[in-house]
C-alpha positions as CSV (number, residue, x, y, z in Angstrom):
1,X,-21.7,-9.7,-14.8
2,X,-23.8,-7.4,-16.9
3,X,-24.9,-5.4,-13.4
4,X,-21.7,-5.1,-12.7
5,X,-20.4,-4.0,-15.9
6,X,-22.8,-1.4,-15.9
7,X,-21.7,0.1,-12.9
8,X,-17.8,-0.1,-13.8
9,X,-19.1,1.8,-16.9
10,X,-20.9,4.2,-14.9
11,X,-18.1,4.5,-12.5
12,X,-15.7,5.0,-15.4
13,X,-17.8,8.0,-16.7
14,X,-18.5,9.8,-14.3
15,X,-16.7,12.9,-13.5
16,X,-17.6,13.8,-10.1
17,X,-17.5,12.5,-6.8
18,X,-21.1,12.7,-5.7
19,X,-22.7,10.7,-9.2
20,X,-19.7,8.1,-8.2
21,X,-21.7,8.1,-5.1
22,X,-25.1,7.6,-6.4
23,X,-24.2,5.1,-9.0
24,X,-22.4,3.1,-6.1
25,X,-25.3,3.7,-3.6
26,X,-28.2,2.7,-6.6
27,X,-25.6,-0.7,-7.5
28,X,-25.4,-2.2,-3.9
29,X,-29.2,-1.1,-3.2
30,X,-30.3,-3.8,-6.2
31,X,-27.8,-6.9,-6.2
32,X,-27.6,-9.5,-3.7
33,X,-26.0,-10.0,-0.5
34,X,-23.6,-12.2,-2.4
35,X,-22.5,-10.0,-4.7
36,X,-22.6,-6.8,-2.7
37,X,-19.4,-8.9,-0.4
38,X,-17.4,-9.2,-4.0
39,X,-18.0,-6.0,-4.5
40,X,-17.1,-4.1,-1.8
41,X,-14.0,-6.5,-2.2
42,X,-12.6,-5.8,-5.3
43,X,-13.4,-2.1,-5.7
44,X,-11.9,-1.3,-2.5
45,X,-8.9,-3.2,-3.9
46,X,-8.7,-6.5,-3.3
47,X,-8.2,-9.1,-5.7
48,X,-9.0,-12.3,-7.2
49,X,-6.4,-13.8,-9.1
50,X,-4.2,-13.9,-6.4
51,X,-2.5,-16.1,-3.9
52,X,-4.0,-19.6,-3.2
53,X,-6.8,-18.5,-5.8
54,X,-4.5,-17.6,-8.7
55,X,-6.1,-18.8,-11.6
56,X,-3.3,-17.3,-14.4
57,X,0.0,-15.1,-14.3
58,X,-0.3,-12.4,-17.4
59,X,2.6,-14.3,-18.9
60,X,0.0,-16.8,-19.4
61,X,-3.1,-14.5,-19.8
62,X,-1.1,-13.2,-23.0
63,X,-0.1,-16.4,-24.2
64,X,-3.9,-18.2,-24.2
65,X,-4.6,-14.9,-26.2
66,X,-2.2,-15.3,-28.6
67,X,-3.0,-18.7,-29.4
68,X,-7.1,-18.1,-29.0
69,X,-6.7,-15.5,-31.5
70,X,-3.9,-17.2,-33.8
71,X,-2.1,-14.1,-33.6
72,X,1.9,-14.3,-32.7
73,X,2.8,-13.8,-28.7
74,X,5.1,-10.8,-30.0
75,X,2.3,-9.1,-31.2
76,X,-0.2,-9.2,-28.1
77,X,2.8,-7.8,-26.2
78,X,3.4,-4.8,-28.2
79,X,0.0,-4.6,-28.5
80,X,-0.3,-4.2,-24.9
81,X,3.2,-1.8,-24.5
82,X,0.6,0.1,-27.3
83,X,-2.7,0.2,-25.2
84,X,-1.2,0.0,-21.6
85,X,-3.8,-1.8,-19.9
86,X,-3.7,-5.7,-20.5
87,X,-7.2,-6.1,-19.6
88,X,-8.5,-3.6,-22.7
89,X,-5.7,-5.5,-24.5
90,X,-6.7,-8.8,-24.0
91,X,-10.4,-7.4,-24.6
92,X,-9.7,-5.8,-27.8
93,X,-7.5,-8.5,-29.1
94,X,-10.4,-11.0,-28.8
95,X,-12.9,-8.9,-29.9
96,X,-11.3,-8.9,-33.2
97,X,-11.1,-12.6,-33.4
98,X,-13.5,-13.9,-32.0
99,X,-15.4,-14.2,-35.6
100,X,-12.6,-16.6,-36.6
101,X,-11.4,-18.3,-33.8
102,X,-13.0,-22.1,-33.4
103,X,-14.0,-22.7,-29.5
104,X,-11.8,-24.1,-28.0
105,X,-12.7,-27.6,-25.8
106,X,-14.2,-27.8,-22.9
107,X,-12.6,-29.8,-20.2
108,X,-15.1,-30.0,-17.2
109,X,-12.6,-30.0,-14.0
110,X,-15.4,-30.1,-11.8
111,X,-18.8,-31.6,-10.6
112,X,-21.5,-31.8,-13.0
113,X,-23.0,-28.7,-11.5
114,X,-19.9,-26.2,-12.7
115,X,-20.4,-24.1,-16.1
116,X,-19.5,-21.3,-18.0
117,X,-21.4,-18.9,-16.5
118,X,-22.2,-15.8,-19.2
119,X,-22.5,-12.2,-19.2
120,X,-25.9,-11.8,-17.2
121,X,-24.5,-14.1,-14.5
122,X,-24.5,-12.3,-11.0
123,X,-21.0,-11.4,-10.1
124,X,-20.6,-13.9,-7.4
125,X,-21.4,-16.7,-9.3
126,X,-18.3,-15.5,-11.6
127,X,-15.8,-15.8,-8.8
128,X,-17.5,-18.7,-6.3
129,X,-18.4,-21.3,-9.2
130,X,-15.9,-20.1,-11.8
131,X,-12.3,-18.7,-10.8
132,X,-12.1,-19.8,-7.6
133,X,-12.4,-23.7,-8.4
134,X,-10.4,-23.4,-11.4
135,X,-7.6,-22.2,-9.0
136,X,-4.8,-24.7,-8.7
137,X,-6.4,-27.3,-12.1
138,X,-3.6,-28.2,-14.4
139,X,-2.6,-25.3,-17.0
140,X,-4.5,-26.9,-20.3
141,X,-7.8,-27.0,-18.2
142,X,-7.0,-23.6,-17.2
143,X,-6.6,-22.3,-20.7
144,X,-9.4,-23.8,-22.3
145,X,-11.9,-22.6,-19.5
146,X,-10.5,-18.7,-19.8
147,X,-10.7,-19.0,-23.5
148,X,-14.1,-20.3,-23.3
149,X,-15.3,-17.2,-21.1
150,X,-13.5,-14.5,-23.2
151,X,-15.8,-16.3,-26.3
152,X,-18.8,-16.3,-24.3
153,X,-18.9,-13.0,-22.7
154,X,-20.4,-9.6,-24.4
155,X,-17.6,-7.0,-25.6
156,X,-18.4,-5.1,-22.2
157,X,-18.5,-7.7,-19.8
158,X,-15.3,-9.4,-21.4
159,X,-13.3,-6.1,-20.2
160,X,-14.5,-6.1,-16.7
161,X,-13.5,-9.9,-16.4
162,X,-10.0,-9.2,-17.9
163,X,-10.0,-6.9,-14.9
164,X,-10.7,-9.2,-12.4
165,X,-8.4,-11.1,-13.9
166,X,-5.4,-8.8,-14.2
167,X,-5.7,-7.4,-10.7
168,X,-6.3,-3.3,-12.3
169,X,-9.7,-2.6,-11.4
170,X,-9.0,1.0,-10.9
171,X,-12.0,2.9,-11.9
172,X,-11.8,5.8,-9.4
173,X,-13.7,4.8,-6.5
174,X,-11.7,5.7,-3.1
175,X,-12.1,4.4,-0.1
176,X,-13.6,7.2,1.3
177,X,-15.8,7.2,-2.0
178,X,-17.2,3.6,-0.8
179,X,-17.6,4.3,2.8
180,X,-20.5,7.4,2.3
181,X,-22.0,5.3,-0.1
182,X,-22.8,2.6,2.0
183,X,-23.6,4.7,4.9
184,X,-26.0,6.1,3.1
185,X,-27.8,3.1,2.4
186,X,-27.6,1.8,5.5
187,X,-28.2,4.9,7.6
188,X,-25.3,4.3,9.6
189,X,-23.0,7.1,10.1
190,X,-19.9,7.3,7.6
191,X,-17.2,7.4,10.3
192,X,-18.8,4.5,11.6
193,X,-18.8,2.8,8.4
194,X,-15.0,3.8,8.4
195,X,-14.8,1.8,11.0
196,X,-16.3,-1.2,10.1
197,X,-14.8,-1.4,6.6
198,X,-11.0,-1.0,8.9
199,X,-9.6,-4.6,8.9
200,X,-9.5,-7.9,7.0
201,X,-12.5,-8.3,4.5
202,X,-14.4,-11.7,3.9
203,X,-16.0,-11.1,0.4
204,X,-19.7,-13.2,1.5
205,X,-22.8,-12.2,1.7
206,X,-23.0,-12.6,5.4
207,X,-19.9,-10.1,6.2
208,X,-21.7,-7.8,3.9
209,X,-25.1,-8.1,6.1
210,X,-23.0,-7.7,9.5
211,X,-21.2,-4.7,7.2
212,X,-24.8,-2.9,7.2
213,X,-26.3,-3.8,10.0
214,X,-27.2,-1.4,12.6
215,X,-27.7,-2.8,16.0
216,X,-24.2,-4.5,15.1
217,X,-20.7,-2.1,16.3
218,X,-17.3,-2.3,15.2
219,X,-16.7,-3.0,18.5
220,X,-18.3,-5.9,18.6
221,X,-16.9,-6.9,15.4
222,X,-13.1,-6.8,17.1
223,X,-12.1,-4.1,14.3
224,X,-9.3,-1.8,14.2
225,X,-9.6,2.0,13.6
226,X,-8.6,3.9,10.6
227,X,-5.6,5.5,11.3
228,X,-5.1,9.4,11.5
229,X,-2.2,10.5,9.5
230,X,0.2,13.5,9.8
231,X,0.7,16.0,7.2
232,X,4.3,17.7,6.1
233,X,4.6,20.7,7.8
234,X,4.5,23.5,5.4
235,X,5.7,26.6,6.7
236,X,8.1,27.4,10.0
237,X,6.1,26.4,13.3
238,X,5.9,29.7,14.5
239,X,3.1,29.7,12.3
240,X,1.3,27.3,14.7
241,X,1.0,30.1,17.4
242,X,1.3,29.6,20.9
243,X,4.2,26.3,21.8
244,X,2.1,25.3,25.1
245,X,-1.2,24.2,22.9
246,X,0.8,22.0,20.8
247,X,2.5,18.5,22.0
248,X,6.1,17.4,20.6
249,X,7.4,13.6,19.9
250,X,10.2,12.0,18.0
251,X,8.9,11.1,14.3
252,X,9.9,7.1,14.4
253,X,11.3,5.4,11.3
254,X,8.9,2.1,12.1
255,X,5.7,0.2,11.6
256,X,2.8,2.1,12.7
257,X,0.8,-0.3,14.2
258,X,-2.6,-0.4,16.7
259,X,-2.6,-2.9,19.4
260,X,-6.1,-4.3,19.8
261,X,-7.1,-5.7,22.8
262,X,-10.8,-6.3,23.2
263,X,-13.2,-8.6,26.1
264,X,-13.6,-12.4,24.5
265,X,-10.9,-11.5,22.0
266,X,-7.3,-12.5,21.8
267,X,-5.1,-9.5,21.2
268,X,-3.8,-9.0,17.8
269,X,-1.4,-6.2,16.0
270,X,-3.0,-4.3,13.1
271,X,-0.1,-2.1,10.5
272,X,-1.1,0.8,9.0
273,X,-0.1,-1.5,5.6
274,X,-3.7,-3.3,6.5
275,X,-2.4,-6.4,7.7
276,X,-2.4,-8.3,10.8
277,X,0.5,-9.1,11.8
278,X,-0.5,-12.4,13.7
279,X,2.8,-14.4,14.6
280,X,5.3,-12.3,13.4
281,X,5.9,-11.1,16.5
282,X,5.0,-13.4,19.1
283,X,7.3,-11.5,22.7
284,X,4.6,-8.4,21.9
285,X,1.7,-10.4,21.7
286,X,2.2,-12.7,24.3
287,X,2.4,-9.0,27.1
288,X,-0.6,-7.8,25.0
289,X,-2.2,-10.2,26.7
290,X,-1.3,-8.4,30.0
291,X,-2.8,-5.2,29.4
292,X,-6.2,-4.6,30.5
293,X,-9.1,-5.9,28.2
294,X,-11.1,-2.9,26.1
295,X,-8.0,-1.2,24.6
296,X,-6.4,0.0,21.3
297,X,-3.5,1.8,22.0
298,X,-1.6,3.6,18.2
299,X,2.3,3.4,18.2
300,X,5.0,2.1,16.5
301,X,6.4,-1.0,16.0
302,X,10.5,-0.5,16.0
303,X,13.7,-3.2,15.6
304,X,15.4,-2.3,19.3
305,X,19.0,-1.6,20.3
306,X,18.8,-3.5,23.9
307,X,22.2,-1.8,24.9
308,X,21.7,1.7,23.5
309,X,17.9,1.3,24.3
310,X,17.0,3.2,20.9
311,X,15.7,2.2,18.0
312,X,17.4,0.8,15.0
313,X,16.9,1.6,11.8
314,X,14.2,0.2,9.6
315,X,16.1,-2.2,7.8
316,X,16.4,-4.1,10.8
317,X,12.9,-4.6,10.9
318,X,12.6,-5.7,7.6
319,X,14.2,-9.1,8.9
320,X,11.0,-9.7,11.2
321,X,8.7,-8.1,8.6
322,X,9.1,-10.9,6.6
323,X,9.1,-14.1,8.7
324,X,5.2,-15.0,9.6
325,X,6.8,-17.5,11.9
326,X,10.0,-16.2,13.2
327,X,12.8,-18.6,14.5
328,X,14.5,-18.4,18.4
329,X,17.5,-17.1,16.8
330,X,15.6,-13.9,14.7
331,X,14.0,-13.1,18.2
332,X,17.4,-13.3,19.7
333,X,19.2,-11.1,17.0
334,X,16.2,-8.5,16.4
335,X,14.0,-7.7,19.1
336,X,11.1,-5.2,19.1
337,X,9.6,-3.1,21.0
338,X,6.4,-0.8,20.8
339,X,6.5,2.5,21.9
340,X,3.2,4.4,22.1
341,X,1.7,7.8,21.3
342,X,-1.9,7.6,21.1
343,X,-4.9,6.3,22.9
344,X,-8.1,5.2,20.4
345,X,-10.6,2.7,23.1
346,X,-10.3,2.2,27.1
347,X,-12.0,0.1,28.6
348,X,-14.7,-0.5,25.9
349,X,-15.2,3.3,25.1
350,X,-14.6,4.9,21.8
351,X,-12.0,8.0,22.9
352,X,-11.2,9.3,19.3
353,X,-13.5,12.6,19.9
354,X,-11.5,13.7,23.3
355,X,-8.8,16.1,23.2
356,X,-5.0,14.5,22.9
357,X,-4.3,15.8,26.3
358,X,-7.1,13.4,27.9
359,X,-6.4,10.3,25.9
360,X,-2.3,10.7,27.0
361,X,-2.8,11.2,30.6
362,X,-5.1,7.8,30.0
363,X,-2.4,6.3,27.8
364,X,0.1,6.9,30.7
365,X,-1.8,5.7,33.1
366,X,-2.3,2.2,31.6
367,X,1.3,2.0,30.7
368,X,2.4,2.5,33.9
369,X,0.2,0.2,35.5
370,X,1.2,-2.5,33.4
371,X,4.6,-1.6,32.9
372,X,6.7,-4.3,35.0
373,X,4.8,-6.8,33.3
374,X,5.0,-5.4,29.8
375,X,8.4,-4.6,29.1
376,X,8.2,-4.1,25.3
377,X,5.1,-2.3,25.6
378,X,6.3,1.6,26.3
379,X,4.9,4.9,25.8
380,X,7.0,7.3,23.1
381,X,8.2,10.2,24.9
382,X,7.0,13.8,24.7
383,X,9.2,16.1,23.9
384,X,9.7,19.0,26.8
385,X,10.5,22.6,25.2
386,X,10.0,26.1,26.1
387,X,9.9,27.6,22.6
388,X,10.0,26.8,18.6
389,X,13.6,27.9,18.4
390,X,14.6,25.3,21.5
391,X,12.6,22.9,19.6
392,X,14.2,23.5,16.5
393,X,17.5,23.1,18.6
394,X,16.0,19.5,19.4
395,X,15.4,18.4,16.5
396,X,18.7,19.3,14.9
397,X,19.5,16.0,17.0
398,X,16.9,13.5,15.7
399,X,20.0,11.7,14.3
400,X,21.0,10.9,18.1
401,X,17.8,9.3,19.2
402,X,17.7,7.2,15.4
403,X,14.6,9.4,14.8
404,X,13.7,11.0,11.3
405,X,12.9,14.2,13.1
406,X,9.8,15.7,14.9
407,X,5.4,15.1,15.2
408,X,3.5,18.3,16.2
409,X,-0.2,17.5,17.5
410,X,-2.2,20.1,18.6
411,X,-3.0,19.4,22.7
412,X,-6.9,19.5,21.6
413,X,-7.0,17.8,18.7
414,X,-9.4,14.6,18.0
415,X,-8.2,11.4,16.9
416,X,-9.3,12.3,13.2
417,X,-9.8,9.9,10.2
418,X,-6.9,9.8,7.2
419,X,-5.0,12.7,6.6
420,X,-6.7,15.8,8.0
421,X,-4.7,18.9,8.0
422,X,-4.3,21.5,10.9
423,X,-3.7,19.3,14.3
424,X,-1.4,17.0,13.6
425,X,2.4,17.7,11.4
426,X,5.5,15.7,11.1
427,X,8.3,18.2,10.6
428,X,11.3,16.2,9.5
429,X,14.9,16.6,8.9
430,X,15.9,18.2,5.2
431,X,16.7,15.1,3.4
432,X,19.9,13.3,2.3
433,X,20.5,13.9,-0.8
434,X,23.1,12.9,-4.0
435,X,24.4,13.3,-7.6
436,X,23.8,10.1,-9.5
437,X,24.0,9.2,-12.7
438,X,20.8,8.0,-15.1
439,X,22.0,4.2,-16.5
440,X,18.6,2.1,-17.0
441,X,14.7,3.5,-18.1
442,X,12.0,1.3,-18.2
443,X,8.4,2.0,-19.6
444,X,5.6,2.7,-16.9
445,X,2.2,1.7,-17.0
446,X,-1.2,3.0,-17.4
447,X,-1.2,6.4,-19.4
448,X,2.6,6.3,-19.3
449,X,2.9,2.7,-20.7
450,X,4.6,4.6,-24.3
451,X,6.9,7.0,-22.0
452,X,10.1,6.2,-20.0
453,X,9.5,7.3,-16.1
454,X,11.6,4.8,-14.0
455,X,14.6,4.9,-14.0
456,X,17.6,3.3,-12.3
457,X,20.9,5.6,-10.9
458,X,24.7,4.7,-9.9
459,X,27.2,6.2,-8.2
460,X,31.1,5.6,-8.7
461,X,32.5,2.7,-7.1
462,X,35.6,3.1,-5.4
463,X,37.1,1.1,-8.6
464,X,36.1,3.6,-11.2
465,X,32.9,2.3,-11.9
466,X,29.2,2.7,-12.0
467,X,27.3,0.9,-9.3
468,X,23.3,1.3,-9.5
469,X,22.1,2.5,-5.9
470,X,18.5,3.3,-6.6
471,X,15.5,3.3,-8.6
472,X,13.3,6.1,-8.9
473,X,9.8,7.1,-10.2
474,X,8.9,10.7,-8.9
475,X,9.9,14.4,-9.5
476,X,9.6,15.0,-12.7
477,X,7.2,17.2,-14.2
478,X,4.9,15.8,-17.6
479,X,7.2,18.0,-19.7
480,X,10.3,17.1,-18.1
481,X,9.6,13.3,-18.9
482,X,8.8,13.6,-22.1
483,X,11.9,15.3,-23.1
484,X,13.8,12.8,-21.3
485,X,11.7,9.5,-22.5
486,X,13.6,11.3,-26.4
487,X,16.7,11.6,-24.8
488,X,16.2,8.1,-23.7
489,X,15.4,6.8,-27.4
490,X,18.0,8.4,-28.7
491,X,20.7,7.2,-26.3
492,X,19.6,3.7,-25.8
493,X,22.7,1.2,-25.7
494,X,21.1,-1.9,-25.1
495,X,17.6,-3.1,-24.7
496,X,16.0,-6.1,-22.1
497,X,12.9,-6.1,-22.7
498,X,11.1,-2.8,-21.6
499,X,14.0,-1.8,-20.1
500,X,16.7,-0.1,-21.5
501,X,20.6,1.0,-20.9
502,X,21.3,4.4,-21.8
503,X,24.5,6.5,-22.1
504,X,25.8,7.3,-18.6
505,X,26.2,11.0,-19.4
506,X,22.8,12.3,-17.3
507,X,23.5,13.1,-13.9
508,X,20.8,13.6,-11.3
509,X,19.9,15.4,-7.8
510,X,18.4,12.6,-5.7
511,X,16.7,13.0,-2.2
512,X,16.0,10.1,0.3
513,X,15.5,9.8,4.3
514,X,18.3,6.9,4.8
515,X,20.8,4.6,3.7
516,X,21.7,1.6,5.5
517,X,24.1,-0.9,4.6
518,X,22.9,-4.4,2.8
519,X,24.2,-7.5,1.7
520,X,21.3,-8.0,-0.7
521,X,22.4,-5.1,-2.9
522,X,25.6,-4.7,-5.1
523,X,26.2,-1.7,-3.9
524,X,26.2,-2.8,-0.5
525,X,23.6,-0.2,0.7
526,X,20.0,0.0,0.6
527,X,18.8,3.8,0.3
528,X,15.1,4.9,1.2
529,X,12.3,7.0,-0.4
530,X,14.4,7.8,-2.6
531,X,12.9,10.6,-5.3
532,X,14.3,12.9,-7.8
533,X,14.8,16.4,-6.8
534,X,16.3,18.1,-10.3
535,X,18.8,17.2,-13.3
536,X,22.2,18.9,-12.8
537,X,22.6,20.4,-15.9
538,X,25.9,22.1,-14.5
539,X,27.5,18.5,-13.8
540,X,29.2,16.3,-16.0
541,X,28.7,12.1,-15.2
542,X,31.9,12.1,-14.0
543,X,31.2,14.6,-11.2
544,X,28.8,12.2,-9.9
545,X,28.8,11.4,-6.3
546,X,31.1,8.1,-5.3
547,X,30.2,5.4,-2.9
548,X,31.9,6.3,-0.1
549,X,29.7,9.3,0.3
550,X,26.5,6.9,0.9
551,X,28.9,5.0,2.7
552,X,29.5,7.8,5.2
553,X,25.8,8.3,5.8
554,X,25.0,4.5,6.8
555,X,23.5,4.5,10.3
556,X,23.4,0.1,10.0
C-alpha cells in the first residue's frame, strides 16, 4: 500500500492540475500491471466494498471501531459528525488506541496461503488476497480480520485503506485528469485514451495492458464513446448569428443512450449513467440486431405513448429502469422507443471529426433503410424554422410534444468530448416553480458534515396540512447556509438522528422541470431537479403554495 499511499498523499497536496498529472503519470510508470488495473479503478471511482464484494456497511465499520478501541459507539459517531470523513475518523480513532488495544484473534477463513498483508504490500495484493475473499465470511471473521489490518498498517496507509473501505476516495483526480496521464505514458493520444477508458472497467492487469497498448483500438475493444454534452444557453439565440448554420431538435426528458453495433459483436445499449443496459430492454435490442454492423448511433431512450406517438414522461421510464429482467406485462404497459440525433461510427469508421450536417444525412440514411424492420429505432426530428423569433414561437410548445424545450447544434460542429461550449446548447423552458415551506434539515457531508444544507419542503394539503414534496440541496450561497444552519439550531422541534424538524415558519422559492404523479410518495407526486431559487422573506408559511397547484402541473 505504501506506493499507493504515497501517491494519494501526493495527489492530496497538490494544488494544480499538471503536478496531479505528473504524480499520476510517475505512479502508474513504477507499479505493476496488477496494480495499475486497481488503480485506474478506484481513482476513477469505482469501488471495492461494494456489491457481491462488500466486505462491511459503515454501521459495522463504526462498530468494530468502537469495540477495537474500547471506546462507546456514541462516541465514534459524534466523532465522525465532528471530522466528516469516516475514513480519517476511523483512522484517527485507532491511532489513538492502538497502544492499548490487545490484538484481536485471528480467524484464518481461508487457505493456508491468505494473510494480513501490511503496509508495503502492493495494492493488488490488498484487494485480490485480502477484501475480496473476505467478502461474504460470517461477521466475527469479518471483524477480527479488519481489526487486525487497522493494527497492522502505518498511520498513513491505515487512512487510505479506510478509504477503500468507505467508498470516499476523492482526492481530486478527474477523469479527464486520468486520461492525459496515461496517454502520456503510453504515447497514445488523449481522446483516444478517452475512448478506451468509455465503458465497463475490469480492474486486472491484463485490461490495464490492452488499456495501453498501441496497436490495440477501441474499436476493436467493442467500446462506447464519451458522450458530448450540451451546455445551458446563456444569452438570447440571436447571439448565435445566422439561423441557417445552426440545426434545431426537441430537448427529450429520457435516457441518453448509444446504440453500439459492431462486426463479431452482439449489439448492446450504453446510458450516459455508464451502464449497459443489457436486458432491460430486450424489443430494442432484439432490432439492433437489424441494423447494419459498424454503427453507434447517440439518441435517447424514451417510455412511448403508442396512441399519441410521443413520449411520456420520465417517470414512466423509471418502471423499466429498474427491472434488469423485465416481465411480458412491463413490456406490454411501457414500451420504448429510441429516437436518434447523432451519428458517432458507420460502417467501422470513426465520424466524430465531420461536420453534424454529414453525420445526419448518414444517420438518415441508415434509419430509413432499416426502418420497416426497426420500428423502435427512429430518428428525433429536426426542427424546421425560418428565424429565432419563429423558433422561440416553437418552443413555447415543447409542453405539446412532452419535450423540456429545445437543442441548438451548430451545422459544422464535431462530435466533441464532455461538455465543450460554443456548438452545441440546450435552451429549455423557464422552470416550474413553488412556495414551500422548510420542515426537516439534515447535516451534509464532507466539509459541511457540522452545517445543515439539505433540507426537506411541504406544501398544504388540501386538509390544512403540511405534506413534504421535495428534498433539496442547492441554491444557497456559503453565507446563506450558515445563517440558516442557526436558524435551524435554534428552531429545532425534534431530532432523528442527523436530522431534524424545525418550526414550519420558513417559506421557500423552489424551481424544478416536472412533476408527475406517484403512488410511492405521500404527497402523491414526484417533482424533479428540484433546487432552491431564494427564501421569500415577504411570505408567511401560511402563504405557502397548496397541493393542488403541483396537482395542476402533473403531465402523468
Amino acid at each position: 500500500m505504501n506506493r499507493f499511499t504515497e501517491l494519494y498523499q501526493t495527489l492530496d497536496r497538490s494544488s494544480g492540475t499538471r503536478s496531479r498529472e505528473d504524480a499520476l503519470q510517475s505512479y502508474f510508470a513504477t507499479v505493476s500491471s496488477a496494480e495499475a488495473g486497481w488503480a485506474v479503478h478506484v481513482l476513477g471511482g469505482g469501488k471495492v466494498n461494494a456489491g457481491r464484494h462488500r466486505v462491511a456497511k459503515t454501521t459495522e465499520l463504526r462498530a468494530w471501531a468502537s469495540e477495537l478501541t474500547s471506546l462507546p459507539l456514541w462516541l465514534v459517531d459524534e466523532s465522525y459528525r465532528q471530522v466528516g470523513d469516516l475514513a480519517e475518523t476511523l483512522a484517527l480513532l485507532v491511532a489513538a488506541q492502538d497502544k492499548y488495544a490487545p490484538p484481536p484473534e485471528i480467524v484464518h477463513p481461508f487457505d493456508t496461503t491468505w494473510s494480513i498483508p501490511d503496509s508495503s504490500s502492493a495494492l493488488d495484493d490488498w484487494i485480490e488476497r485480502f477484501l475480496l475473499p473476505l467478502a461474504g465470511q460470517t461477521p466475527e471473521v469479518r471483524k477480527h480480520a479488519i481489526q487486525a489490518a487497522w493494527l497492522r498498517l502505518d498511520s498513513e496507509s491505515r487512512f487510505v485503506f479506510n478509504k477503500l473501505l468507505t467508498g470516499a476516495l476523492r482526492v481530486g483526480v478527474s477523469r479527464r485528469t486520468l486520461q492525459v496521464s496515461l496517454a502520456r505514458l503510453s504515447g497514445i493520444s488523449t481522446a483516444d485514451m478517452a475512448h478506451r477508458m468509455v465503458g465497463e472497467w475490469e480492474p486486472s492487469a491484463r485490461s490495464y495492458e490492452m488499456l495501453m497498448a498501441t496497436a490495440v483500438s477501441a474499436q476493436l475493444l467493442d467500446k462506447p464513446y464519451p458522450f458530448f454534452l450540451a451546455s445551458p444557453l446563456p444569452s438570447e439565440p440571436q447571439a448565435l448569428g445566422d439561423p441557417k448554420d445552426w440545426q434545431a431538435e426537441w430537448k427529450w426528458d429520457g435516457i441518453r443512450v448509444q446504440l453500439v453495433h459492431r462486426e463479431g459483436h452482439s449489439p448492446y445499449l450504453w446510458s450516459r449513467g455508464e451502464e449497459r443496459l443489457d436486458g432491460r430492454f430486450p424489443e430494442l435490442e432484439s432490432q439492433a440486431l437489424r441494423l447494419p454492423p459498424g454503427v453507434v448511433l447517440d439518441g435517447e431512450l424514451l417510455a412511448w405513448d403508442e396512441v399519441t406517438k410521443l413520449p411520456r414522461p420520465f417517470i414512466a421510464l423509471q418502471k423499466r429502469i429498474q427491472k434488469r429482467t423485465p416481465s411480458a406485462k412491463l413490456l406490454r404497459g411501457t414500451p420504448v422507443q429510441i429516437l436518434f440525433y447523432d451519428l458517432l461510427e458507420s460502417n467501422g469508421q470513426d465520424w466524430r471529426g465531420r461536420a453534424l450536417h454529414e453525420r445526419r444525412a448518414e444517420l438518415e440514411r441508415i434509419i430509413s433503410r432499416s426502418g420497416d424492420e426497426t420500428p423502435l429505432l427512429d430518428l428525433s426530428p429536426a426542427i424546421e424554422f425560418s428565424g429565432w423569433a419563429e423558433l422561440d414561437q416553437i418552443r413555447a410548445k415543447s409542453p405539446e410534444q412532452n419535450a423540456e424545450g429545445l437543442m441548438l447544434k451548430a451545422l459544422s460542429s464535431p462530435y466533441q468530448e464532455g461538455r465543450k461550449r460554443g456548438d452545441w446548447w440546450k435552451w429549455k423552458l423557464d422552470p416550474f416553480t413553488i412556495d414551500a415551506v422548510l420542515i426537516y434539515a439534515q447535516s451534509g457531508s464532507g466539509r459541511r458534515s457540522t452545517l445543515h444544507t439539505d433540507y426537506t419542503f411541504a406544501v398544504w394539503s388540501e386538509e390544512g396540512a403540511l405534506v413534504p414534496i421535495a428534498k433539496a440541496y442547492s441554491g444557497l450561497t456559503d453565507a446563506e447556509i450558515l445563517k440558516l444552519d442557526k436558524w435551524i439550531r435554534s428552531h429545532t422541534i425534534e431530532r432523528f438522528g442527523p436530522v431534524r424538524s424545525v418550526n414550519p415558519e420558513l417559506v421557500f422559492e423552489l424551481a424544478f422541470e416536472a412533476v408527475n404523479r406517484s403512488a410511492r410518495h405521500k404527497s402523491g407526486v414526484a417533482v424533479r431537479f428540484p433546487r432552491i431559487l431564494r427564501q421569500r422573506v415577504d411570505k408567511s408559511a401560511e402563504q405557502a403554495d397548496r397541493i393542488t397547484a403541483l396537482y395542476a402541473l402533473c403531465r402523468e
